[in-house]
C-alpha positions as CSV (number, residue, x, y, z in Angstrom):
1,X,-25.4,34.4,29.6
2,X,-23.6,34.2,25.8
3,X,-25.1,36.6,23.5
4,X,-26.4,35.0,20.0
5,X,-23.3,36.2,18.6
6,X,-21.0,34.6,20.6
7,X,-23.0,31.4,20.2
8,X,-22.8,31.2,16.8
9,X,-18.8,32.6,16.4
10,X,-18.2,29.1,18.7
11,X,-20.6,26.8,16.8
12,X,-18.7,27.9,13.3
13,X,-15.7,27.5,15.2
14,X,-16.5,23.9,16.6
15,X,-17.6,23.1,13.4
16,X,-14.3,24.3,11.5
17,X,-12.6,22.5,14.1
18,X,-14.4,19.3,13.5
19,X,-14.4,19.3,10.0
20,X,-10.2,19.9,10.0
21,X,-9.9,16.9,12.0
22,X,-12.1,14.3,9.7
23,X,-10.3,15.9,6.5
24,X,-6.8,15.0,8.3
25,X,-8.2,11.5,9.4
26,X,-9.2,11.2,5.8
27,X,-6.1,12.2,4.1
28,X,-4.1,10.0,5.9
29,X,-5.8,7.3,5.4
30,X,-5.7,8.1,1.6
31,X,-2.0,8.9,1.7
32,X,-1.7,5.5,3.1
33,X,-3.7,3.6,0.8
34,X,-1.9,5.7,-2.5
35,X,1.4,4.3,-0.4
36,X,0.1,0.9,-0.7
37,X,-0.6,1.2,-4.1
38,X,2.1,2.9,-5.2
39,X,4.4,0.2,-3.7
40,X,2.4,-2.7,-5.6
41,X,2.9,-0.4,-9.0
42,X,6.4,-0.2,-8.5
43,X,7.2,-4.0,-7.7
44,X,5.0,-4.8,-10.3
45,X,6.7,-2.6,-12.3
46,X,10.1,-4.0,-11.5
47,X,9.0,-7.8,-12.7
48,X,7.7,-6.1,-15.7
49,X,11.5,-5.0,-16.6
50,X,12.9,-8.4,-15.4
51,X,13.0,-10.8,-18.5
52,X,13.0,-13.9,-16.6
53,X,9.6,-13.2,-14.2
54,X,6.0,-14.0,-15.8
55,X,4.0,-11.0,-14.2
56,X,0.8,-12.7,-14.9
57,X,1.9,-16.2,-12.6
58,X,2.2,-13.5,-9.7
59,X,0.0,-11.3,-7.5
60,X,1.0,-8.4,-5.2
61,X,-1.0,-7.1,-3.4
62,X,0.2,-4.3,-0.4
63,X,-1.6,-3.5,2.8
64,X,0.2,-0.9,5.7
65,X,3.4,-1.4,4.2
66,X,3.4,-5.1,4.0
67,X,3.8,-7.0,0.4
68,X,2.2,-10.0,0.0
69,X,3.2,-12.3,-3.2
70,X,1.2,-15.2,-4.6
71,X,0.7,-17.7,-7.4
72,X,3.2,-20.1,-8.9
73,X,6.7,-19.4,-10.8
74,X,8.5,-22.1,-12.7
75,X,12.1,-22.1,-10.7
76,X,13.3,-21.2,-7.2
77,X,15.4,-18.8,-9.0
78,X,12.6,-16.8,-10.3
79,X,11.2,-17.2,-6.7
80,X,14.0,-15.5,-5.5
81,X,14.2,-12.7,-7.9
82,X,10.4,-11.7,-7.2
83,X,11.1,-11.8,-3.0
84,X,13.9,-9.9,-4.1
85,X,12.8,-7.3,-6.1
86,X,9.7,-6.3,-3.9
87,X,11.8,-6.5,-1.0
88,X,14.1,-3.7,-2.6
89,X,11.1,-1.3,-3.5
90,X,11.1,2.2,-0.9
91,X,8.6,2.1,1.9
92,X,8.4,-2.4,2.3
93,X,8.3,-2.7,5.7
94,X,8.1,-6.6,5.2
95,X,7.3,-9.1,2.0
96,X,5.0,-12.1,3.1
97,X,6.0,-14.7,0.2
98,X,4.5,-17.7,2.1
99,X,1.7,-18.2,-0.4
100,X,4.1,-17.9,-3.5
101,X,4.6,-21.3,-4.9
102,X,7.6,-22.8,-6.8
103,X,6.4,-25.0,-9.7
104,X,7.1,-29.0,-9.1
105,X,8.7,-30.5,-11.9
């Protein structure tokens, strides 16, 4: 019915097909992951250039969008700076501070 030709014009173009559709899947699912980490490098970027925030008492760590801080500070004041800061950073849809401790005294 469909000369050899024909047959294999289609299967190349199947194939093409295919193969754009994985690489698109792909990319955006690394452009999304390079978003992630590119939000966590720039909070942790912005407690590096605040004075009063130990970067090594807190974690950050960004999945879809969503920052999630953790460890202990010494004050409720630097608590507050490190929501605040990541909160501030382009493309936080949300910060998730619940397991981000304040020191007791």
């Amino acid at each position: 019915m469909f000369s050899a030709k024909f047959k294999v014009v289609a299967a190349s173009f199947l194939l093409a097909l295919s193969s754009s559709i994985y690489a698109a899947s792909t990319m955006e699912k690394v452009g999304q992951d390079f978003s992630d980490t590119g939000i966590t490098a720039s909070v942790m970027a912005l407690y590096v250039k605040d004075t009063t925030l130990n970067i090594f008492k807190i974690n950050v760590e960004t999945t879809n969008g969503v920052v999630t801080l953790s460890g202990t500070v010494d004050t409720q004041e630097e608590y507050q700076k490190a929501v605040s800061l990541a909160q501030s950073v382009d493309g936080v849809k949300a910060v998730n501070y619940s397991q981000l401790k304040v020191k007791s005294q």
